[in-house]
N, C-alpha and C positions, 0 to 999 in steps of 0.2 A: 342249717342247724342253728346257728345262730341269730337269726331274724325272730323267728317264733320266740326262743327265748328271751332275745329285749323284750319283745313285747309282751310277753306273760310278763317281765320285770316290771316295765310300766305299767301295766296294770294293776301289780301289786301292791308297788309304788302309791298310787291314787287311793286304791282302797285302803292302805295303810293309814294315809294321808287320813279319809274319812274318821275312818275309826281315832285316832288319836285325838280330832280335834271331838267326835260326839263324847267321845271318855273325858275329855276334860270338864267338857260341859256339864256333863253327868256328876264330876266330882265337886266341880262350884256350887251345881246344885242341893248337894251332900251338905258343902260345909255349910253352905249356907241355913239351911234343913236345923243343923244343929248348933 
C-alpha cells in the first residue's frame, strides 16, 4: 500500500515541480508584456 503511494507522491512532486517553474515563466513574461 504504501510503495505505490510514494510513488504517485513523487510523481506529483515533479510535475508540481514543472508546472510552478512554466507558471512563473509565464508570469515574467506577463510583466514583462506590460
Amino acid at each position: 500500500m504504501r510503495c505505490p503511494k510514494a510513488k504517485a507522491y513523487r510523481e506529483y512532486k515533479r510535475e508540481y515541480k514543472r508546472f510552478k517553474r512554466g507558471y512563473s515563466k509565464d508570469r515574467v513574461l506577463i510583466n514583462m508584456n506590460i
